[in-house]
TIFIMAR-384168 format. One record per atom (N, C-alpha, C, O): residue in one letter; atom name; x, y, z. Coordinates in steps of 0.02 Angstrom, whole numbers, always signed. Atoms other than C-alpha are relative to their C-alpha. Last residue first. Layout:
// residues N
+------+------+--------+--------+--------+
! type ! atom !      x !      y !      z !
+------+------+--------+--------+--------+
!    A !   CA !      X !      Y !      Z !
...
+------+------+--------+--------+--------+
//
This chain:
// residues 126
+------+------+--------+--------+--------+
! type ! atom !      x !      y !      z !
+------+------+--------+--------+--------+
!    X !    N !    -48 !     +9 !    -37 !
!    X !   CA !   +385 !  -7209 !    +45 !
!    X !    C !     +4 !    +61 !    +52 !
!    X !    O !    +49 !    +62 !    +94 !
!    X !    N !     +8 !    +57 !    -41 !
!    X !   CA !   +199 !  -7220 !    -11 !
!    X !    C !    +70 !    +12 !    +66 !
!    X !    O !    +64 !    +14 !   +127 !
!    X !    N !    +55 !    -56 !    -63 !
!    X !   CA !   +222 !  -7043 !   -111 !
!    X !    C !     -3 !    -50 !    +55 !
!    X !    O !     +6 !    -23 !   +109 !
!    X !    N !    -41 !    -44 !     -8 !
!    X !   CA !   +356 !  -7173 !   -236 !
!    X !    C !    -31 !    +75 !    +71 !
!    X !    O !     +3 !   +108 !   +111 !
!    X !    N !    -58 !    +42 !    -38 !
!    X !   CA !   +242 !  -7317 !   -241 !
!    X !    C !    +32 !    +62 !    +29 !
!    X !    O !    +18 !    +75 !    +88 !
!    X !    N !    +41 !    +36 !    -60 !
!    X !   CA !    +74 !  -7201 !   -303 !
!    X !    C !    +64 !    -39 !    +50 !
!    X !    O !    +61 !    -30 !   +111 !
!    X !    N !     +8 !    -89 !    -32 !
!    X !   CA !   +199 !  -7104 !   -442 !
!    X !    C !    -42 !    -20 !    +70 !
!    X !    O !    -26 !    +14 !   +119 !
!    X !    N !    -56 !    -23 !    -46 !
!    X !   CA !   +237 !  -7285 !   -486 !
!    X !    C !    +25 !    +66 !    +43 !
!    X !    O !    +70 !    +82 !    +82 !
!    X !    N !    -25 !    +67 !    -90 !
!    X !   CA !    +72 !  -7347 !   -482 !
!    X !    C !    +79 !    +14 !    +14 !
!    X !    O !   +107 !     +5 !    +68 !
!    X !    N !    +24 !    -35 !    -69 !
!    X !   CA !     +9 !  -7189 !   -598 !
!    X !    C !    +18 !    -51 !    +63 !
!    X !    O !    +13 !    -47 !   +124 !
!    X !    N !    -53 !    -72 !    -49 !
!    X !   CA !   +148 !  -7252 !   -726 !
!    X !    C !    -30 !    +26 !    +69 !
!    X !    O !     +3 !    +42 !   +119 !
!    X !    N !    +33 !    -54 !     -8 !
!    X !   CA !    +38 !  -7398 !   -774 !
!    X !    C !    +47 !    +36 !    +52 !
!    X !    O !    +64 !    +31 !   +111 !
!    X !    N !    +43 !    -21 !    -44 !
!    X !   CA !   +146 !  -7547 !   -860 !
!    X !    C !    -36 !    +60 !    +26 !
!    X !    O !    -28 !   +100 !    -20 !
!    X !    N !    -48 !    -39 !    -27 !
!    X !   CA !   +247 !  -7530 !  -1011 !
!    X !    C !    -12 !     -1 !    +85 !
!    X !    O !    +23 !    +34 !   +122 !
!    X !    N !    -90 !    +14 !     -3 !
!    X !   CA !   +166 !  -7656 !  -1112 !
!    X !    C !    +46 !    +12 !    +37 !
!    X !    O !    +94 !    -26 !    +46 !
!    X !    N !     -1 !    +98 !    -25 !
!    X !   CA !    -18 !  -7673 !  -1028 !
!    X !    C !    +67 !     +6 !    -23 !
!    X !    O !   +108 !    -13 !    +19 !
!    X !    N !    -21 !    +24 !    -79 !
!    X !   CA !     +9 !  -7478 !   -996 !
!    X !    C !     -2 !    -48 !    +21 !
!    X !    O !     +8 !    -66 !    +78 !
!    X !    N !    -72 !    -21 !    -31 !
!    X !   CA !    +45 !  -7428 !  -1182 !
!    X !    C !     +5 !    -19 !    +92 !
!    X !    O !    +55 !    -23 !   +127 !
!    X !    N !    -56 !    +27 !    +35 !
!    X !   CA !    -92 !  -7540 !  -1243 !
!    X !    C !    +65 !    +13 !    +26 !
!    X !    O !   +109 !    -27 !    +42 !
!    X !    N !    +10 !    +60 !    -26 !
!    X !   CA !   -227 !  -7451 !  -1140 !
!    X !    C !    +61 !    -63 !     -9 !
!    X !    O !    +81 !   -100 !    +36 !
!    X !    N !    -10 !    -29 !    -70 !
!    X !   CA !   -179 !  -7272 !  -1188 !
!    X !    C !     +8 !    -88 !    +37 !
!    X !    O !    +55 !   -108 !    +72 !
!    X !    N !    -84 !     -7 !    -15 !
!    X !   CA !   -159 !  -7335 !  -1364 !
!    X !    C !     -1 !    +12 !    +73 !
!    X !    O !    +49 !    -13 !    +99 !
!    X !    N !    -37 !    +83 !    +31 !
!    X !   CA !   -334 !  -7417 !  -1362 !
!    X !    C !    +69 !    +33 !    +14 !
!    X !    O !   +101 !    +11 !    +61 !
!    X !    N !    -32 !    +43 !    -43 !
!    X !   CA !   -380 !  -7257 !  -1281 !
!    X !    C !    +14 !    -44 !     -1 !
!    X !    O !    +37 !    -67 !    +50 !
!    X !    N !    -62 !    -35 !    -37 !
!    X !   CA !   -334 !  -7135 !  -1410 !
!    X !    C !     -7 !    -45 !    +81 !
!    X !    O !    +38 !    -48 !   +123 !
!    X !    N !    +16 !    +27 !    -64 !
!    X !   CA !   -426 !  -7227 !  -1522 !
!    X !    C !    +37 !     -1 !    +20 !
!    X !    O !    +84 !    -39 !     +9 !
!    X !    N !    +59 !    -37 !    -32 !
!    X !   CA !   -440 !  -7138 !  -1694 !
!    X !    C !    -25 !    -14 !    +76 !
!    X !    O !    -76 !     +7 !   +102 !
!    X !    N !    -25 !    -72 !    -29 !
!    X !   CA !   -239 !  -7184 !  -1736 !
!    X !    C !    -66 !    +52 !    +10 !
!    X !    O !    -60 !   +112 !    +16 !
!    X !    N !    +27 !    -59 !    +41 !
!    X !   CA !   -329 !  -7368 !  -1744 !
!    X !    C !    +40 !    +79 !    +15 !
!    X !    O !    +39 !    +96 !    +74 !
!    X !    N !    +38 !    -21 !    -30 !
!    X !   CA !   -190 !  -7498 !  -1666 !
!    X !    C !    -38 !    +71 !    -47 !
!    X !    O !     -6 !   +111 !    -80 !
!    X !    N !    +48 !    -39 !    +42 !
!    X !   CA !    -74 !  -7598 !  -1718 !
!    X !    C !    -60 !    +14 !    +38 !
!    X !    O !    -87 !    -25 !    +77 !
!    X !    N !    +82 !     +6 !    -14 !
!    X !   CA !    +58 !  -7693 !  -1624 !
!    X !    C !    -30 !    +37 !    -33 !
!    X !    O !    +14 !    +71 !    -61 !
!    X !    N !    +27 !    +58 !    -30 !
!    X !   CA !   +246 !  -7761 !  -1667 !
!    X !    C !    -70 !     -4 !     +9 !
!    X !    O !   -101 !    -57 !     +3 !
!    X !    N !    +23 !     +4 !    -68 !
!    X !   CA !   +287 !  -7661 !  -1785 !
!    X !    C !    -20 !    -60 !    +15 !
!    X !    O !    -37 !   -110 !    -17 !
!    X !    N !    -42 !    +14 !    -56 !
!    X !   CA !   +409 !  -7703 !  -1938 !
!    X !    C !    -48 !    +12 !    +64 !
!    X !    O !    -27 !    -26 !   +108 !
!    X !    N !    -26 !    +76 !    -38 !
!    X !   CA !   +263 !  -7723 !  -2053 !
!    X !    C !    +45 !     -7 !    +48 !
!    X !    O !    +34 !    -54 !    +87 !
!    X !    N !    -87 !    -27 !     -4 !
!    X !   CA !   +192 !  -7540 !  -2038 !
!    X !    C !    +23 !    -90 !    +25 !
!    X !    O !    +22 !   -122 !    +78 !
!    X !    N !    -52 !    +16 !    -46 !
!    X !   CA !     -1 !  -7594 !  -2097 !
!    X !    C !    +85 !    +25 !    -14 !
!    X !    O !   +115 !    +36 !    -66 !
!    X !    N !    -80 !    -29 !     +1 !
!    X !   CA !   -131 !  -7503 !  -2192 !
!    X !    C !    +33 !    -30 !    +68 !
!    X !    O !    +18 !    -13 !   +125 !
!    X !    N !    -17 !    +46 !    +30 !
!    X !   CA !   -310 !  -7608 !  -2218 !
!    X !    C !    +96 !    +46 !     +1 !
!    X !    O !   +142 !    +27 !    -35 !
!    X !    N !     -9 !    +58 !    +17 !
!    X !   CA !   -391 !  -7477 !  -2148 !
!    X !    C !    +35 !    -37 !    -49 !
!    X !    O !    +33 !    -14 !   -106 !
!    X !    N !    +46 !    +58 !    +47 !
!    X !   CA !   -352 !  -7324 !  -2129 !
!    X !    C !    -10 !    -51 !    +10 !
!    X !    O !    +35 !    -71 !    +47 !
!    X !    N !    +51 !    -34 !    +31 !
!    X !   CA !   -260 !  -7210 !  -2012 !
!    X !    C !    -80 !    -12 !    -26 !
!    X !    O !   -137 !     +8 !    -13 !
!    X !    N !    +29 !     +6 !    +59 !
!    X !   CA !   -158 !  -7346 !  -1921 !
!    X !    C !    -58 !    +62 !    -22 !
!    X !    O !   -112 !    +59 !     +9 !
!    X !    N !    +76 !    -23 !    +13 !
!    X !   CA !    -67 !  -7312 !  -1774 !
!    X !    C !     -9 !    +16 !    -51 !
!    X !    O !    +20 !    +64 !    -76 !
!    X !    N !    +10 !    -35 !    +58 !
!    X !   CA !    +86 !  -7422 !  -1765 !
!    X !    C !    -74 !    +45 !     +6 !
!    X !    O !   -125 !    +12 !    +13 !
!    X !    N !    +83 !     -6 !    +36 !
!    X !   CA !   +164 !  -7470 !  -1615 !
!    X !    C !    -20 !    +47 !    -34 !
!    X !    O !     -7 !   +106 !    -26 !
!    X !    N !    +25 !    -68 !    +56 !
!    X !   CA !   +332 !  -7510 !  -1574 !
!    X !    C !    -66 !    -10 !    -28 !
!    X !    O !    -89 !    -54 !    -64 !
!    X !    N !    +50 !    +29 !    +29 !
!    X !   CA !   +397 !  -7637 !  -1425 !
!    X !    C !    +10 !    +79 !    -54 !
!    X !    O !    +48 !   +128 !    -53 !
!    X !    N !    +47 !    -48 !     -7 !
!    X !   CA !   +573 !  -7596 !  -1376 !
!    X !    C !    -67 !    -22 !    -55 !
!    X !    O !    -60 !    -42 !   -113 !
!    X !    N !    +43 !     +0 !    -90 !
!    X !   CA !   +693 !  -7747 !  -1338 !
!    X !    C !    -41 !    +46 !    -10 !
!    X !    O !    -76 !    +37 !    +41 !
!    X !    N !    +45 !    +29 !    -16 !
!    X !   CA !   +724 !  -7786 !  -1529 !
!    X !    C !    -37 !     -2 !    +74 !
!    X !    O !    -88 !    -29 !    +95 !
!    X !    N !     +3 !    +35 !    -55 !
!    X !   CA !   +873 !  -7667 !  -1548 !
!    X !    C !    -86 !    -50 !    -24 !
!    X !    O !   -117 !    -30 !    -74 !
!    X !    N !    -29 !    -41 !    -62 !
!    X !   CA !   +954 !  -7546 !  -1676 !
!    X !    C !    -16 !    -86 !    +58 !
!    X !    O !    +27 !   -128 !    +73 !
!    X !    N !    -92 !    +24 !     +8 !
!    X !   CA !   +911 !  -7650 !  -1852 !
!    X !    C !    +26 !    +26 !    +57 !
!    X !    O !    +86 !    +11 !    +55 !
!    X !    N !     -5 !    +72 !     -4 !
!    X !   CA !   +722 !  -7659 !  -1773 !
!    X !    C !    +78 !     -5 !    -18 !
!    X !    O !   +117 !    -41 !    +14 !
!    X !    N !    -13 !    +15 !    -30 !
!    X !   CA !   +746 !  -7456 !  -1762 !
!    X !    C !     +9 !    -61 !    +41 !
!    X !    O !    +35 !    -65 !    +97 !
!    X !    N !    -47 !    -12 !    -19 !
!    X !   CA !   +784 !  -7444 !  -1926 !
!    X !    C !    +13 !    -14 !    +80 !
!    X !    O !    +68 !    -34 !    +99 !
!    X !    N !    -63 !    +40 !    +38 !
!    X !   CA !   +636 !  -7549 !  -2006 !
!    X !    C !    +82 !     +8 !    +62 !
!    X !    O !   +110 !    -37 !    +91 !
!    X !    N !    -12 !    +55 !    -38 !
!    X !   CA !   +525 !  -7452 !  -1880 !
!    X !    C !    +55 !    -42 !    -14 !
!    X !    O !    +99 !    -61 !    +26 !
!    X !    N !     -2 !    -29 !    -42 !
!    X !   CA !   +553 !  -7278 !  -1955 !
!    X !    C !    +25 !    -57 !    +56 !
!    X !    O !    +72 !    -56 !    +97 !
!    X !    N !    -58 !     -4 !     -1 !
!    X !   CA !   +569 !  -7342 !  -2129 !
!    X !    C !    +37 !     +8 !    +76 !
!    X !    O !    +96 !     -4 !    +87 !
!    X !    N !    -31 !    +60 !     +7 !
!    X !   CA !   +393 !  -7431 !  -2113 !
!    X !    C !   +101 !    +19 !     +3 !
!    X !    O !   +142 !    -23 !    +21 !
!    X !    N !    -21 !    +37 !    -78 !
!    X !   CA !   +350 !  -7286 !  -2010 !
!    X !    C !    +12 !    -70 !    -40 !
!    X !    O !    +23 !   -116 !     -1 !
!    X !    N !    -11 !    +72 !    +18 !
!    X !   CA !   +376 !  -7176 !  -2149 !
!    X !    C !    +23 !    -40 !    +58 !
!    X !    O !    +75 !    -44 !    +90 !
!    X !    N !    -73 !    +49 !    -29 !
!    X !   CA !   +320 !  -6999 !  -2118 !
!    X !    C !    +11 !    -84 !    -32 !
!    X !    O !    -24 !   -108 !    -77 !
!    X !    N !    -53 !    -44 !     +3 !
!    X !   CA !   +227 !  -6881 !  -2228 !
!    X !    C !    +50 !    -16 !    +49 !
!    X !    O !   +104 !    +12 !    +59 !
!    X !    N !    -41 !     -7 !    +60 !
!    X !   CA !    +96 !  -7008 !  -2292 !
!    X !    C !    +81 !    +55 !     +2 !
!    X !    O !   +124 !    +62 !    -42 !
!    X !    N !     +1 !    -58 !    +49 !
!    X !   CA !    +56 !  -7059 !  -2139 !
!    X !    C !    +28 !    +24 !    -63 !
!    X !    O !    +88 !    +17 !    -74 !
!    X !    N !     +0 !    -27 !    +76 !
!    X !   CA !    +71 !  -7185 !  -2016 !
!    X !    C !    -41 !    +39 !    -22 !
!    X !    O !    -97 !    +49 !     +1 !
!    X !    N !    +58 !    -10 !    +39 !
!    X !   CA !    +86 !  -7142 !  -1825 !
!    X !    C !     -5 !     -5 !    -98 !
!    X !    O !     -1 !    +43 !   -137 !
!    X !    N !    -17 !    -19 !    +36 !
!    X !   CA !   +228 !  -7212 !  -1740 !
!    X !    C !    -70 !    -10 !    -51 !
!    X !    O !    -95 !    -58 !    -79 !
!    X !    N !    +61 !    -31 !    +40 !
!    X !   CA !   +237 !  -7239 !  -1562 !
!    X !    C !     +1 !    +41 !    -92 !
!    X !    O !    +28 !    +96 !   -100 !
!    X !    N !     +8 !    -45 !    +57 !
!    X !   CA !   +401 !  -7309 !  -1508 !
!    X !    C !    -76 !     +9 !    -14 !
!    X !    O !   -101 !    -45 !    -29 !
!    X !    N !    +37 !     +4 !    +35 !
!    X !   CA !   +432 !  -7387 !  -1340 !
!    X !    C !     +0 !    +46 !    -52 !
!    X !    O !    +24 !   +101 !    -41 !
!    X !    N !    +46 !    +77 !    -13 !
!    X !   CA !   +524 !  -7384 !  -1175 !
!    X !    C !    -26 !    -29 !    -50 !
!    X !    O !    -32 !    -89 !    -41 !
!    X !    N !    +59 !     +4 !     +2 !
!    X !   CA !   +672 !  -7249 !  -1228 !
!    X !    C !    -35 !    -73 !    +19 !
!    X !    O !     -8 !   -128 !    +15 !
!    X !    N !    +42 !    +74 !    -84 !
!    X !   CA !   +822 !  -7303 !  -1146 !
!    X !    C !    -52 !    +11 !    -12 !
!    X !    O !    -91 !    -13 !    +29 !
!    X !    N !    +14 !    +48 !    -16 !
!    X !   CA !   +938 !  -7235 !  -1288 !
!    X !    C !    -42 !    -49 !    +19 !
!    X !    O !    -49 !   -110 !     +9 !
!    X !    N !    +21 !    +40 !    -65 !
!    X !   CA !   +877 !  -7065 !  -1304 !
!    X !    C !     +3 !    -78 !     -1 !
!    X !    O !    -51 !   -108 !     -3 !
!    X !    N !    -20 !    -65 !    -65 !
!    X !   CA !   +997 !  -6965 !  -1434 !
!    X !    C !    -35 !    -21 !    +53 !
!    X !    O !     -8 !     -1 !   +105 !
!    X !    N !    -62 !     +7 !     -7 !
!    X !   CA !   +981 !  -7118 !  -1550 !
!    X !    C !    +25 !    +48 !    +36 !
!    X !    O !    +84 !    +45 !    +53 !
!    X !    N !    -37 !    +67 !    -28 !
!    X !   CA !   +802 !  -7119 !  -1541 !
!    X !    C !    +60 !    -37 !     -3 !
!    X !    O !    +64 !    -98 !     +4 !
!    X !    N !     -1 !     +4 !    -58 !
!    X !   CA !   +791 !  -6925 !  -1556 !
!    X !    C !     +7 !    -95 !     +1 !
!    X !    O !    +60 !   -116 !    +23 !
!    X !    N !    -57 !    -24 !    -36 !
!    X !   CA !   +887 !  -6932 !  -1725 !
!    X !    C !    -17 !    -14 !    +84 !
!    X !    O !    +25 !    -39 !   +122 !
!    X !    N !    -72 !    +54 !     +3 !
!    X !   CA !   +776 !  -7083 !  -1784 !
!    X !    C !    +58 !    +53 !    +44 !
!    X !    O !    +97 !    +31 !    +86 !
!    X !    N !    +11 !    +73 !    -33 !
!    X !   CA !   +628 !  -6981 !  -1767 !
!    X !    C !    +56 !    -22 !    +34 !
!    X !    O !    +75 !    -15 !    +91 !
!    X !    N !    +20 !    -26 !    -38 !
!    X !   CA !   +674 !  -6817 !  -1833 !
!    X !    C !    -13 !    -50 !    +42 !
!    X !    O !     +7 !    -41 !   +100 !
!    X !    N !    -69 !    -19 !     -5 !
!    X !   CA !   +738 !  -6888 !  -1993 !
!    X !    C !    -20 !     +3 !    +95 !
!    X !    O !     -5 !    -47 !   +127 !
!    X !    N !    -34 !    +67 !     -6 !
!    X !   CA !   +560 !  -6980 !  -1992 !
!    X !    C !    +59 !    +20 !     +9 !
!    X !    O !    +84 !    -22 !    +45 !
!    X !    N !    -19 !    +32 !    +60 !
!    X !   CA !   +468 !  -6807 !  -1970 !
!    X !    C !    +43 !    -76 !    +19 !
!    X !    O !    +54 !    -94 !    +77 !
!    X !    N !    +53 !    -18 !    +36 !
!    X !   CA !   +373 !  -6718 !  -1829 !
!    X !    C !    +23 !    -41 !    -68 !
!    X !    O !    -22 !    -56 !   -107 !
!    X !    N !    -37 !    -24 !    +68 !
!    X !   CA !   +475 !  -6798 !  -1688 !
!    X !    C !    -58 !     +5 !    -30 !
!    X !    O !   -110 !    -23 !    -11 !
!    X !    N !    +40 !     -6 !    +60 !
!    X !   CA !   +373 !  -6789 !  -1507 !
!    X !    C !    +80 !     +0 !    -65 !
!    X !    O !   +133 !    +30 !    -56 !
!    X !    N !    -31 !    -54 !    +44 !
!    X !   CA !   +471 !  -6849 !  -1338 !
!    X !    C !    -41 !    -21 !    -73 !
!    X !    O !    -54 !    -78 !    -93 !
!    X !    N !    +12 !     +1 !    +76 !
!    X !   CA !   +342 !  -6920 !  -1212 !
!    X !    C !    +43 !    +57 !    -25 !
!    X !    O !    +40 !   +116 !     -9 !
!    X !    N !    -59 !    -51 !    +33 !
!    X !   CA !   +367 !  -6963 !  -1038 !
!    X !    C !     -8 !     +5 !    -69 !
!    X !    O !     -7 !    -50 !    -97 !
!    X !    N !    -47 !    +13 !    +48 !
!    X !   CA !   +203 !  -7071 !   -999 !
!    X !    C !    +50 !    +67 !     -4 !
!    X !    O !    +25 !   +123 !     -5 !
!    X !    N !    -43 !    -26 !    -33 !
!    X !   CA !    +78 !  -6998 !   -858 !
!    X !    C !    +68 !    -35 !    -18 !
!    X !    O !   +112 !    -41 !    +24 !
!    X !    N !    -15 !    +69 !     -5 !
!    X !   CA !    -81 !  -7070 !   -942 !
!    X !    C !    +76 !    +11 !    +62 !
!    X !    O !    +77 !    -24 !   +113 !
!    X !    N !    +58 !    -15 !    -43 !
!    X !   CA !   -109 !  -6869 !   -958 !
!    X !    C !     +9 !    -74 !    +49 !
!    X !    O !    +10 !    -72 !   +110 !
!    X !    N !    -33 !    -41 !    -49 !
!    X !   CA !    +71 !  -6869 !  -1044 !
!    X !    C !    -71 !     -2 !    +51 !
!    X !    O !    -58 !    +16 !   +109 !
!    X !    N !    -62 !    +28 !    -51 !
!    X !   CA !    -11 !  -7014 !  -1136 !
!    X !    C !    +31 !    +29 !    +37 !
!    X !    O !    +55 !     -7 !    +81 !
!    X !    N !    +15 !    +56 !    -36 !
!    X !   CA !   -166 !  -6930 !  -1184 !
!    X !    C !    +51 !    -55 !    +31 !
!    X !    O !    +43 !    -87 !    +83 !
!    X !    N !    +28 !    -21 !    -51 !
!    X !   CA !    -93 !  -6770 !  -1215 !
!    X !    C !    -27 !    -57 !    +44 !
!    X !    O !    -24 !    -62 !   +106 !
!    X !    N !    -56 !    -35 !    -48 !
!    X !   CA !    +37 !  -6815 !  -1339 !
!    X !    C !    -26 !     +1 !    +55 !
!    X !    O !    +11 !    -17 !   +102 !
!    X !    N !    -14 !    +56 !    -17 !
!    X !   CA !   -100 !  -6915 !  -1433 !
!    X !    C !    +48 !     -4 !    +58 !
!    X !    O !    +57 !    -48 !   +100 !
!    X !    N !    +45 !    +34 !    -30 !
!    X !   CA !   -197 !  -6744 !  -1462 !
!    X !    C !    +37 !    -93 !    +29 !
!    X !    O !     +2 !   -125 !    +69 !
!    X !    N !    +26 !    +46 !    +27 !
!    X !   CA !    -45 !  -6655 !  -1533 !
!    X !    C !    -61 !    -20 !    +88 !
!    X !    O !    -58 !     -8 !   +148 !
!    X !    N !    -38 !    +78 !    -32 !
!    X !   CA !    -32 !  -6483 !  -1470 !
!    X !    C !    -44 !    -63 !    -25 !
!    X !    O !   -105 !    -65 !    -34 !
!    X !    N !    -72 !     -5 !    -28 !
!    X !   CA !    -59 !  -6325 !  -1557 !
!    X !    C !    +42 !    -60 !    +32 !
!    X !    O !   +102 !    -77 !    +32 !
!    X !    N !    +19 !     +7 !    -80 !
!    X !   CA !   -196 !  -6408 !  -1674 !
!    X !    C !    +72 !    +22 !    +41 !
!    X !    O !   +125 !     -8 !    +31 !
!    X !    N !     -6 !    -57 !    +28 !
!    X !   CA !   -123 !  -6434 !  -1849 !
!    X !    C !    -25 !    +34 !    +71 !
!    X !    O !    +19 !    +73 !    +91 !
!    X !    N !    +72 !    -10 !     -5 !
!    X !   CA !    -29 !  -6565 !  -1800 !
!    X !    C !    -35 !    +69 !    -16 !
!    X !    O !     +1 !   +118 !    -25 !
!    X !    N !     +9 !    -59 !    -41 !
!    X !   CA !   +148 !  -6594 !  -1865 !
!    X !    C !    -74 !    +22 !     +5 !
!    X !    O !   -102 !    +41 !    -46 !
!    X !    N !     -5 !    -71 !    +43 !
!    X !   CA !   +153 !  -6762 !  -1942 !
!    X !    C !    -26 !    +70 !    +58 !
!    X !    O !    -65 !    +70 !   +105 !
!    X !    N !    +76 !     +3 !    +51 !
!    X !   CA !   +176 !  -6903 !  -1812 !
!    X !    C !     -2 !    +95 !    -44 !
!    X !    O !    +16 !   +152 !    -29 !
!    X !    N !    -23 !    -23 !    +92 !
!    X !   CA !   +322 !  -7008 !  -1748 !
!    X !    C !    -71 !    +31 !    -14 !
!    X !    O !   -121 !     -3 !    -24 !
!    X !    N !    +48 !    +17 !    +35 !
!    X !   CA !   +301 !  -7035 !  -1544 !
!    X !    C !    +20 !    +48 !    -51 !
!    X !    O !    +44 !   +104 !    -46 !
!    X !    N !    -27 !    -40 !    +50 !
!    X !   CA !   +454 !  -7089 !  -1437 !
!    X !    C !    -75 !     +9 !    -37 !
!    X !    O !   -110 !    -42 !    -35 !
!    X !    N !    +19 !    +32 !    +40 !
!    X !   CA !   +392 !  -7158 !  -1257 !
!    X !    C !     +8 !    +51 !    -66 !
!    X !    O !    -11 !   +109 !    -59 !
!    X !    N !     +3 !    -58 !    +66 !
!    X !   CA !   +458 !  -7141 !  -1104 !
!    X !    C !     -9 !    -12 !    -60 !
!    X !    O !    +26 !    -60 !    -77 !
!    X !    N !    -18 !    +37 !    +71 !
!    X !   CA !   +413 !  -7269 !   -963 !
!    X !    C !    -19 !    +88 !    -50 !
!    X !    O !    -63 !   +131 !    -55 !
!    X !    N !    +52 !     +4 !    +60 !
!    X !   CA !   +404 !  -7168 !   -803 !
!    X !    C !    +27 !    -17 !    -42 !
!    X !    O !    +85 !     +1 !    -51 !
!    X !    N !    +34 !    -26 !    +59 !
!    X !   CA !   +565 !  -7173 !   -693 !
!    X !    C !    -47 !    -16 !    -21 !
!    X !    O !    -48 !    -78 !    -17 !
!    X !    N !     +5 !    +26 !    +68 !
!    X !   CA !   +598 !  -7299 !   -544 !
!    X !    C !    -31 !    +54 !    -44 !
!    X !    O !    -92 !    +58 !    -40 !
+------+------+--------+--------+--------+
//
């Protein structure tokens, strides 16, 4: 069984590698990055079977446009928003979460998706 892969939307970091990237590839998630909303949407129509969307608001993406589109695609993939601020919501998601608590998402992504380290644990078993 594959690792759950997970799309994440977030402005280009200034940092060589995003910090959210790390904690779910650490989490042991598949993760493809877009830096823009075009960028988004193309990879989630070039990866079908993604598990999940991650979609950081910001002023330089639009995860209300981001989610919108991929709710007109399907309803089987959860999408979560990481919030900056307060009081900012992406209404099409389904969950919310601070984008300063990298393990609230870490935690979130493995009550939805379940925990990848048990299938890397199943798979050494055989």
């Amino acid at each position: 069984m594959p690792r759950p892969a997970l799309l994440v939307a977030e402005p280009e970091p200034l940092q060589a590698l995003s910090v959210r990237k790390l904690v779910l590839e650490t989490g042991k998630f598949n993760v493809l990055t877009a830096h823009s909303s075009r960028e988004a949407l193309d990879l989630f129509h070039m990866f079908p079977n993604i598990s999940g969307a991650v979609l950081v608001m910001d002023t330089q993406l639009s995860c209300e446009g981001i989610a919108k589109a991929i709710r007109e695609t399907t309803r089987k993939i959860p999408i979560i928003a990481l919030e900056q601020r307060i009081g900012g919501k992406c209404e099409f998601a389904d969950h919310h979460v601070s984008s300063h608590d990298p393990q609230a998402l870490l935690d979130l992504a493995r009550e939805l998706f379940g925990d990848p380290r048990n299938i890397d644990a199943a798979e050494c078993g055989r």
